[in-house]
C-alpha positions in Angstrom: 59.5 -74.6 137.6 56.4 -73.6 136.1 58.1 -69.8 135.8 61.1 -71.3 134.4 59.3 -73.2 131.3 57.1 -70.0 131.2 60.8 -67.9 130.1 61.2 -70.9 128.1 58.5 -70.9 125.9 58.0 -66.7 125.4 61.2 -64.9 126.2 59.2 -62.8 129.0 60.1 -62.9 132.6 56.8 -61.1 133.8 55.0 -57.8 134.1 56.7 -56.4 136.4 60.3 -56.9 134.8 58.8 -55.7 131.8 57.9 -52.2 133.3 61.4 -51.7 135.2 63.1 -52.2 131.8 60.9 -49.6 130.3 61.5 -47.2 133.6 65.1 -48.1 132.7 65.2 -47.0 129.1 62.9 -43.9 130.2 66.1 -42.4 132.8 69.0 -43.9 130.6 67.1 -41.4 127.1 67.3 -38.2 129.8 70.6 -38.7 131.1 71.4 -39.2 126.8 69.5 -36.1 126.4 72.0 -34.4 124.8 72.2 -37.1 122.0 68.7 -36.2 121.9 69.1 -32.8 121.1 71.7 -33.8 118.7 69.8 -35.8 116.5 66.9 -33.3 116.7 69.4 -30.8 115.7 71.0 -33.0 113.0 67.3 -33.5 111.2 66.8 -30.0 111.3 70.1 -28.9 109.2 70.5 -31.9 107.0 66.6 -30.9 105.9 67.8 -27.6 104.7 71.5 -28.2 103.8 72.5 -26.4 101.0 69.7 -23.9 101.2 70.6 -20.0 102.0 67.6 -19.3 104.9 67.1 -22.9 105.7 64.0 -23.9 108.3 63.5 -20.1 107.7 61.6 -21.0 104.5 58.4 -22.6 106.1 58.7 -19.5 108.6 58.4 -17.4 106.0 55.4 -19.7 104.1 53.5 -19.7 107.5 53.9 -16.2 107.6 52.3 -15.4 104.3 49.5 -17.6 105.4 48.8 -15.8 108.4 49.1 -12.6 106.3 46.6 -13.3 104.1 44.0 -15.6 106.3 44.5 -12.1 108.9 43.8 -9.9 106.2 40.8 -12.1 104.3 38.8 -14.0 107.1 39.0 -10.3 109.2 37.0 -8.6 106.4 35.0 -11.6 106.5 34.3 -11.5 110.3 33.7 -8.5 110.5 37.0 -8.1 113.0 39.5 -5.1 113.3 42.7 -6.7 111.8 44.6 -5.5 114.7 42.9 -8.2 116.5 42.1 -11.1 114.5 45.4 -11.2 112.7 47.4 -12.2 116.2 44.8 -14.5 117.1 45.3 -16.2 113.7 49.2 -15.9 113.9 49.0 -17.7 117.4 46.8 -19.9 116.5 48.5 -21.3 113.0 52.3 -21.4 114.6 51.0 -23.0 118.0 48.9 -25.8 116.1 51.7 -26.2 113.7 53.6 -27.5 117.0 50.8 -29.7 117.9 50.0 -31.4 114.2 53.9 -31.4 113.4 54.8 -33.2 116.4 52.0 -35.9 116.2 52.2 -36.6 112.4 55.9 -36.8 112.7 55.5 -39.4 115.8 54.3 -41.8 113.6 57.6 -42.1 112.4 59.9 -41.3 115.1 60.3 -45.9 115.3 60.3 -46.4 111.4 62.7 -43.5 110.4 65.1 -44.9 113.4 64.8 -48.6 112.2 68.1 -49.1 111.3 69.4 -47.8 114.0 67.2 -49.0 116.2 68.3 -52.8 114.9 71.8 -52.1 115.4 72.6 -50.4 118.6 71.3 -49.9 122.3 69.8 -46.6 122.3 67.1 -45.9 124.5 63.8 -46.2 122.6 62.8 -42.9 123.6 65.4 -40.6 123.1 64.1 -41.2 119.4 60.7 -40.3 120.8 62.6 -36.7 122.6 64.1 -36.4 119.2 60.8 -35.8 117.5 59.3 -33.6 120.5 63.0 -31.4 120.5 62.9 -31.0 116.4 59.3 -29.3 117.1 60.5 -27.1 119.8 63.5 -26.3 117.4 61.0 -25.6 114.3 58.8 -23.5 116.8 62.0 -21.9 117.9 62.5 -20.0 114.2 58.3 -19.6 113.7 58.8 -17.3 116.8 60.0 -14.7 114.9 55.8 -14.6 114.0 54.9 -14.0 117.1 57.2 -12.1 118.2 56.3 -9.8 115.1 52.9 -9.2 116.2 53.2 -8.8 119.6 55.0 -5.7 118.5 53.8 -4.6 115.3 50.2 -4.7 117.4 51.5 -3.6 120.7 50.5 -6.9 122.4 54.1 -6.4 124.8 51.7 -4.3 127.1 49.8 -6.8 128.1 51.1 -10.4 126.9 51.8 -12.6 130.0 55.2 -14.9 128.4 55.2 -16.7 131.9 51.7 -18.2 131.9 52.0 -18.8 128.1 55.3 -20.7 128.8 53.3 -22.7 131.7 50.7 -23.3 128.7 53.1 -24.5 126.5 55.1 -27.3 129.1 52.0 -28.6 129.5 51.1 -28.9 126.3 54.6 -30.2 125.4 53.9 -33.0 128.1 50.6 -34.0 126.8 52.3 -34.3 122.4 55.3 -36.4 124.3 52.9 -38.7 125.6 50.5 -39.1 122.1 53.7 -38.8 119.5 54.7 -42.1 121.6 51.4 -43.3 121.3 51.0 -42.8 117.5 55.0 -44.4 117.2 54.4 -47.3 118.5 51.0 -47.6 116.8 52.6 -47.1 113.4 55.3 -49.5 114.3 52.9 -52.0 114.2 50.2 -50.9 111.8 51.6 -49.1 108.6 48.1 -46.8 107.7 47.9 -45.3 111.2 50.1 -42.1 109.7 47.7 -41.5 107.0 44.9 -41.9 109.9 46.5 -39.7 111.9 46.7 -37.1 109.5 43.7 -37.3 108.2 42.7 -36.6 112.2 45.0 -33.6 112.3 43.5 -32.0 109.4 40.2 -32.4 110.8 40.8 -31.2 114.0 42.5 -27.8 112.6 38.5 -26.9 111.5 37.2 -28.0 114.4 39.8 -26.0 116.7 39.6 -22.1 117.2 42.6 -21.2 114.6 41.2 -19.7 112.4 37.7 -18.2 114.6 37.0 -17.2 117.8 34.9 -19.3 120.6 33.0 -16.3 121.1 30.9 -17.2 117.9 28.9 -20.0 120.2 27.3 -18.3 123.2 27.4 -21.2 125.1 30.6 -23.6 125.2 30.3 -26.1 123.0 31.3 -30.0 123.1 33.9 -29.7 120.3 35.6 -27.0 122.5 35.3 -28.8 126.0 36.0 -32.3 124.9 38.5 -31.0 122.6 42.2 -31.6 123.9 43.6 -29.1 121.3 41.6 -26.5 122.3 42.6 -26.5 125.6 46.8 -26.4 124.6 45.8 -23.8 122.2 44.0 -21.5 124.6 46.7 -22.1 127.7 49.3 -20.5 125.2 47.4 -18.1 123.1 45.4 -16.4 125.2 48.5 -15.0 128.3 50.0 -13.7 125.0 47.0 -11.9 124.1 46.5 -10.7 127.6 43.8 -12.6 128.4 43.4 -15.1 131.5 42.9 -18.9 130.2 39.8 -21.1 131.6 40.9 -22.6 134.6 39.4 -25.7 132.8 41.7 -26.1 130.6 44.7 -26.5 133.0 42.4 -29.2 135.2 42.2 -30.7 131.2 45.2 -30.8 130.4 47.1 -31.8 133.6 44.4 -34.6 134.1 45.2 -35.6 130.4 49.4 -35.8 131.1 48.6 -38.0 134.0 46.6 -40.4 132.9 47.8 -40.7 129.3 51.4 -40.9 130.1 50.0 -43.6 132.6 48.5 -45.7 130.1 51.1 -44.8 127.1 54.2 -45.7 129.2 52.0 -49.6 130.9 51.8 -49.8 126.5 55.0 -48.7 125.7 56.1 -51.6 128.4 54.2 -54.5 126.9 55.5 -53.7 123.3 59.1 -52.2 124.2 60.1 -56.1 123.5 58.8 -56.0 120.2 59.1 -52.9 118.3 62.1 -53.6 116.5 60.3 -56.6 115.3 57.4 -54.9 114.4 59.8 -53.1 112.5 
């Protein structure tokens, strides 16, 4: 009786309840991952519709950044260009995955409002939406990489299977804070400018633009740094060189237990959401 008026009064019908609805919308968004991919897909083109070399653009932008931070901050280093500028390359696409997907995770709820109010989707194949548009815009910023690892002769050496490793990982880890950051924005409107404000901070404070090596002994803003560690499990197997085994312990600690703690959140406020919005 006293669970019955409990429904009553708040609409809930307990914790548990709460997380198998969540669990359920998790499985129902990857068998829908297709729609996804879709909508991921759809953001991408209607972005650059009407425009000759569409995403291609920002490729090219990014790559006359790395051009001329290589070419300047090498001279400035003191560093053959031949290895600073794909340490710099790396380092400015693979971040550019990381801040992208996080800053745009504070919309992935808001932008999908409407639709959100209107149908049944899964609430997170908006969230694989934002993660799979990221992948896509990292897809055409390849042709950087790629470039270097030729022009510089990198193919020798580069390891593309532990870098891939690196990357799912990382992937794993953004998927778990762009849900994070959604929900948060949901309900609080200046978390995005927080967020970015974080992002652009953390850019200065990660090895993109210098090399660890400058500190001879590791410093906090490297091992308490989360970016550091998906930056370093990617970059470094391209540039032949064999990440810290920290940095996998890091970052496969850090999936676990924030995907624990984002999905027990995600649960609580699933309800709510399209209120908030």
């Amino acid at each position: 009786m006293e669970s019955a008026q409990h429904m009553l009064r708040t609409g809930r019908r307990g914790t548990l309840f709460e997380f198998s609805m969540a669990l359920r919308d998790l499985i129902t968004s990857w068998d829908r991952r297709g729609l996804a991919w879709s909508l991921a897909w759809h953001d991408v083109v209607s972005r650059y519709r009407g425009s000759i070399l569409g995403p291609f653009w920002i490729t090219i932008s990014m790559g006359l950044m790395v051009l001329g931070i290589g070419l300047l901050y090498a001279r400035l280093f003191g560093i053959s260009v031949a290895e600073f500028m794909p340490y710099v390359a790396m380092g400015i696409v693979f971040f550019g995955l990381m801040s992208g997907t996080i800053n745009e995770g504070c919309d992935t709820f808001v932008h999908a409002a409407n639709m959100l109010s209107q149908t049944a989707l899964p609430m997170f194949t908006f969230v694989w939406r934002t993660v799979l548009r990221n992948l896509i815009n990292l897809a055409h910023h390849a042709v950087i990489i790629i470039s270097v690892i030729v022009i510089f002769g990198l193919w020798r050496v580069a390891d593309p299977l532990l870098a891939l490793g690196g990357l799912v990982l990382t992937v794993l880890n953004l998927s778990w804070i762009s849900l994070l950051v959604a929900i948060a924005s949901a309900r609080f409107r200046d978390i995005p400018q927080f967020v970015m404000s974080v992002m652009q901070f953390a850019i200065f404070m990660t090895p993109v633009f210098w090399k660890p090596d400058a500190f001879p002994d590791r410093h906090a803003f490297l091992t308490l740094n989360p970016f550091y560690h998906m930056l370093t499990t990617i970059r470094a197997p391209l540039l032949g060189e064999q990440p810290d085994g920290l940095s996998y312990i890091v970052l496969a600690i850090a999936a676990v237990l924030g995907w624990a703690l984002t999905f027990s959140v995600f649960a609580v406020t699933r309800r709510r959401i399209v209120h908030y919005l």
